[in-house]
C-alpha positions in Angstrom: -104.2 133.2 43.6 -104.4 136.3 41.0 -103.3 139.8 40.7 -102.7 142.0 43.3 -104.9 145.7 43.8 -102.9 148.0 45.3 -106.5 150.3 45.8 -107.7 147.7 48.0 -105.4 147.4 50.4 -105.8 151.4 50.7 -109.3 150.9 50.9 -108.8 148.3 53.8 -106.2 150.8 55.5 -109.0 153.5 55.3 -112.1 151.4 56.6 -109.9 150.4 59.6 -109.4 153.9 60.8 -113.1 153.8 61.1 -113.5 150.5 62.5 -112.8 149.2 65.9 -109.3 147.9 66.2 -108.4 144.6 66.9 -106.9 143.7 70.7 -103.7 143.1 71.0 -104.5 139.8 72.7 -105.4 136.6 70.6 -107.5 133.8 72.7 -106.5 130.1 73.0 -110.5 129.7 72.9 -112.3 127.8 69.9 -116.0 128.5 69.5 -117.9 126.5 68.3 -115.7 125.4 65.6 -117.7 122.7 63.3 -116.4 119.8 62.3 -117.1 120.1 59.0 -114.3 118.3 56.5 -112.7 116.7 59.0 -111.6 116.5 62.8 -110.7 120.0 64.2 -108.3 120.3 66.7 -105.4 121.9 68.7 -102.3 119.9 69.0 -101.6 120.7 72.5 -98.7 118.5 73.0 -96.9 120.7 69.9 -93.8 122.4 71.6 -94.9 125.8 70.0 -98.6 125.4 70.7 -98.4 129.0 72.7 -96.4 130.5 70.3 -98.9 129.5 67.7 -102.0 131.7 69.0 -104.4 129.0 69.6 -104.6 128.3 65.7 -106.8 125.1 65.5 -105.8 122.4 63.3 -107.8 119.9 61.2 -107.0 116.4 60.0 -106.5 116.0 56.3 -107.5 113.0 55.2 -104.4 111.2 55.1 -104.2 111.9 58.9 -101.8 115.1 58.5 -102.5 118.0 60.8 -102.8 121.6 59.4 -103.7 125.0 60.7 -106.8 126.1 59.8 -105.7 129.7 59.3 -102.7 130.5 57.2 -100.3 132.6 55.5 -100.5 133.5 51.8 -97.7 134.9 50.0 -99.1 136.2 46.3 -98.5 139.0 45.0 -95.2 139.1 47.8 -91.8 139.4 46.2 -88.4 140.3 47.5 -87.8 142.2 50.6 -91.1 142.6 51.3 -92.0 138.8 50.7 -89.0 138.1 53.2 -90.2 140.7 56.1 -93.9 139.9 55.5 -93.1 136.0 56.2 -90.8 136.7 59.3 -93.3 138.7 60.5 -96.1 136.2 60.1 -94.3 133.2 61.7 -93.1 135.5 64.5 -97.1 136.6 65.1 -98.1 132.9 65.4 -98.6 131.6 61.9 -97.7 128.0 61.2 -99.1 127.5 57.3 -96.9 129.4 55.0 -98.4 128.9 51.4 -96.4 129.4 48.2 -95.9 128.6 45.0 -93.1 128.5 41.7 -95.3 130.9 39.4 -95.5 133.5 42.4 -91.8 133.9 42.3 -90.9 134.0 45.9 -89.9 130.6 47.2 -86.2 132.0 47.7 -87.4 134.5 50.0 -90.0 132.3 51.5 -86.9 130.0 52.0 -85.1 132.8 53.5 -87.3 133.5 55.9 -88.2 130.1 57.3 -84.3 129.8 58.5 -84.2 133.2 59.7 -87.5 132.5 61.8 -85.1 129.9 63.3 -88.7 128.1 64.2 -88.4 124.4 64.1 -89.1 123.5 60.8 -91.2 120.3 62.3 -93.5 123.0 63.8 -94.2 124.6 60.0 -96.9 123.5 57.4 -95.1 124.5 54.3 -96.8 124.7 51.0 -95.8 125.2 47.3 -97.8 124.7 44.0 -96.6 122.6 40.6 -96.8 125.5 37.9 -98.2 124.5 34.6 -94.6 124.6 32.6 -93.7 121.5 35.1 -96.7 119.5 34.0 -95.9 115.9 33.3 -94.1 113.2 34.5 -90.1 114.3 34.5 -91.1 117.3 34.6 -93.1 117.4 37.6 -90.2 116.0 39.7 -87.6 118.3 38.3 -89.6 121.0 39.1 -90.5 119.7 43.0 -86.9 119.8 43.5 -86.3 123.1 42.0 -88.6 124.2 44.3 -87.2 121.9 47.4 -83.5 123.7 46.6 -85.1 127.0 46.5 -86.7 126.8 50.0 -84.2 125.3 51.2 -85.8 122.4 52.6 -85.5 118.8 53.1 -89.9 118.0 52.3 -92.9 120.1 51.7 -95.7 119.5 54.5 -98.3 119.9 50.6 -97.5 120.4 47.1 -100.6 120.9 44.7 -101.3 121.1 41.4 -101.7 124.7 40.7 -103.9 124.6 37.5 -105.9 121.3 35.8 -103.6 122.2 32.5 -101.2 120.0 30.7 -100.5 116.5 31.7 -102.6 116.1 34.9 -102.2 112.4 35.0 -98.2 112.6 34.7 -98.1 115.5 36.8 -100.3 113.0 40.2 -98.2 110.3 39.3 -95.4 111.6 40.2 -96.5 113.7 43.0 -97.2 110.2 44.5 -93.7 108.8 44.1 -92.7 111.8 45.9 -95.2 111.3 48.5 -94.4 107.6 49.2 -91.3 108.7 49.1 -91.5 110.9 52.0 -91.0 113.9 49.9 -94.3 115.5 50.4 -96.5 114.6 53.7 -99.7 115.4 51.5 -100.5 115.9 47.5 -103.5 118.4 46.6 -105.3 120.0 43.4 -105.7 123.8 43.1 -108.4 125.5 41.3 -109.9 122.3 39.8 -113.7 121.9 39.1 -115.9 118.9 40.3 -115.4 117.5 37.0 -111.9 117.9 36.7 -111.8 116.4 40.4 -113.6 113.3 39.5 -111.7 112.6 36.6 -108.7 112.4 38.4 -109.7 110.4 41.5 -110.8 107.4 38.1 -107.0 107.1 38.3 -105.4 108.6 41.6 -104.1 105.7 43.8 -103.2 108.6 46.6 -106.3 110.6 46.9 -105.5 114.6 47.0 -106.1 116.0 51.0 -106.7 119.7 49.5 -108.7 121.9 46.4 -107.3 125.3 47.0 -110.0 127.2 45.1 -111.6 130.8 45.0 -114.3 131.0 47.7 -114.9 134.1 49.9 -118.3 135.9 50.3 -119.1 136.9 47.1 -118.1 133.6 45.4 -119.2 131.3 48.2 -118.7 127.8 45.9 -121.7 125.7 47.5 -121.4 123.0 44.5 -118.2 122.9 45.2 -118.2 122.8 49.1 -120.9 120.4 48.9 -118.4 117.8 46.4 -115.4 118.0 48.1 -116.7 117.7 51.8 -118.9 114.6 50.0 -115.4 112.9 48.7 -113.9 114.1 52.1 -111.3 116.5 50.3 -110.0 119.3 52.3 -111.7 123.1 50.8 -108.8 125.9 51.3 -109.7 129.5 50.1 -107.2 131.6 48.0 -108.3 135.2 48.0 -110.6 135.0 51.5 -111.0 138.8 50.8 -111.7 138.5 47.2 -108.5 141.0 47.7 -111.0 143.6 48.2 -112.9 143.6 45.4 -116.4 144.9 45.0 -115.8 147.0 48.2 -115.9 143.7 50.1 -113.8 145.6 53.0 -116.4 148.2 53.2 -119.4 145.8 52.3 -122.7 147.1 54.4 -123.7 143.7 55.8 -120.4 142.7 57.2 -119.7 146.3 58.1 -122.9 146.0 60.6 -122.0 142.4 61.6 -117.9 143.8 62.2 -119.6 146.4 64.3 -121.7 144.0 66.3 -118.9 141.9 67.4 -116.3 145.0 67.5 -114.7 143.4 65.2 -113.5 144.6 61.5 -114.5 142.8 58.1 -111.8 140.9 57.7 -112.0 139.7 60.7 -115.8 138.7 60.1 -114.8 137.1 57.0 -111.9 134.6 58.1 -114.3 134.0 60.9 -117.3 133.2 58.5 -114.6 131.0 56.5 -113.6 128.7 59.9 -117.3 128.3 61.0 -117.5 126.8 57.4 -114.8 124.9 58.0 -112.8 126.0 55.3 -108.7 126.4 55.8 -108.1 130.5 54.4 -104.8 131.9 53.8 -104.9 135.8 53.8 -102.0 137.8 52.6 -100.7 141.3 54.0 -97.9 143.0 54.0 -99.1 145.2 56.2 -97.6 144.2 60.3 -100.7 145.3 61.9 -103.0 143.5 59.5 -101.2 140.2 59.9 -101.6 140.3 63.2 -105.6 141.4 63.0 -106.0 138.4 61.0 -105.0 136.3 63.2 -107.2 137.7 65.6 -110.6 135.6 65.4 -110.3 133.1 67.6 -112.5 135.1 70.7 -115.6 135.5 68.9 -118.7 133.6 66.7 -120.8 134.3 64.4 -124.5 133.9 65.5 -126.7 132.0 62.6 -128.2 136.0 61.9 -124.7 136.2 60.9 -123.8 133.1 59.1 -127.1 134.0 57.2 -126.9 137.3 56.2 -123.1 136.8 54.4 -124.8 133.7 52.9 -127.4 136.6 51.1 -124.0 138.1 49.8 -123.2 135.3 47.4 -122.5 136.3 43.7 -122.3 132.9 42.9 -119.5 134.2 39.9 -115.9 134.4 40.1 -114.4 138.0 40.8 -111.3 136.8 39.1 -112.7 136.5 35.2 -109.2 137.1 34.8 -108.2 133.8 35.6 -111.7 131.6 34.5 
């Protein structure tokens, strides 16, 4: 995930004064969710299913469960970070993704225990930072993050960046995950290439590629490589955080309107109809909850096609290339 724009969250604030609002309700109905990486689901027979807002899951493919819809934490530090994660597992979120370099895994930790959710009922995430790459230095740095969360196992740990000492970084990751350390090992932000190369070695195949994919980066090499190696796609920055006035974008301004619906909204619901797991961040109460609200509604294939028109095909994080 990359820096944070304060102007677009002001930007969002604004466009939703003008938009229709989203109901307080959330629906336990799916439509016409695609089965697209793998087998999507709701685990009714989870004690917090309710609580959860009717979040579908889908099957990784080691087997693991995960929400489809999730909980980013970037750009999130102290108080805030603490509040904003309370807030999100109290609204129904499940997946709560973090990571050493963002700085907040204390306050991530924090919150899980004050949430005093069952931690079985939590799909926790954290990322291997590039100063950890390697061997020994991969599993010092999984426990630092372990002590700092507070936690027993991570639900998925990733490679954050393809940098350093991949190969010593994956082996370890799977001693920890036969271990029973880690329920599921990923990749972040690695390339098809980079992704071959390291299944010629992996003997534990990564579930995950968190990568940038939203509408104006819409990664269809990339979609079409990992659903082909049956590797999980998750989207960091479903918003492109705003950028390039996605939030007041004229196409899914008139698509928002059509469904009564705002562009956010259309754009986490354009990311499950792909398939794709998305993990928005806010700090903002009312948008957590409107995120969360997407599960009443589809996308026609008018829809589906018109954001498809939208594609850059180029990062909006050049920052980070």
């Amino acid at each position: 995930m990359n820096s944070q724009n304060p102007k677009n969250e002001i930007s969002r604030r604004k466009f939703l004064q003008n938009s229709t609002l989203a109901t307080a309700g959330i629906y336990l109905g799916i439509l016409g969710m695609p089965k697209v990486f793998g087998n999507v689901l709701i685990d009714k027979d989870a004690k917090d299913a309710k609580d959860a807002k009717g979040i579908p899951d889908i099957k990784l493919n080691n087997g693991l469960k995960m929400p489809m819809l999730g909980f980013g934490t970037y750009g999130l530090s102290s108080e805030v970070c603490q509040k904003s994660v309370v807030e999100a597992i109290s609204a129904g979120y499940r997946l709560i993704d973090t990571a050493k370099v963002y700085g907040n895994e204390v306050e991530v930790g924090k919150a899980i225990k004050q949430s005093e959710i069952d931690r079985k009922q939590l799909f926790v995430t954290s990322k291997l930072w590039v100063d950890d790459a390697g061997y020994e230095n991969a599993k010092k740095g999984f426990e630092e993050t372990l002590r700092k969360l507070q936690l027993d196992y991570l639900d998925l740990y990733l490679i954050h960046r393809p940098r350093g000492d991949v190969k010593g970084s994956w082996k370890a990751m799977e001693e920890l995950y036969k271990a029973g350390k880690i329920k599921a090992i990923g990749i972040s932000n690695f390339d098809p290439a980079q992704l071959e190369d390291l299944l010629s070695y992996a003997e534990v195949k990564p579930v995950i590629n968190q990568i940038e994919t939203h509408a104006y980066f819409q990664q269809a090499n990339d979609y079409k490589v990992l659903k082909q190696h049956n590797v999980q796609m998750q989207a960091w920055a479903p918003f492109a955080e705003g950028r390039n006035a996605l939030f007041t974008n004229e196409a899914l301004t008139q698509i928002a309107k059509k469904h009564s619906k705002t562009t956010a909204q259309v754009s986490l619901r354009w990311h499950l109809q792909r398939g794709i797991v998305a993990i928005p961040r806010s700090s903002q109460k009312a948008h957590i909850v409107e995120n969360l609200n997407i599960f009443d509604f589809k996308l026609d294939d008018a829809d589906m096609k018109a954001i498809e028109k939208l594609d850059l095909n180029r990062t909006q994080f050049p920052e980070w290339s």
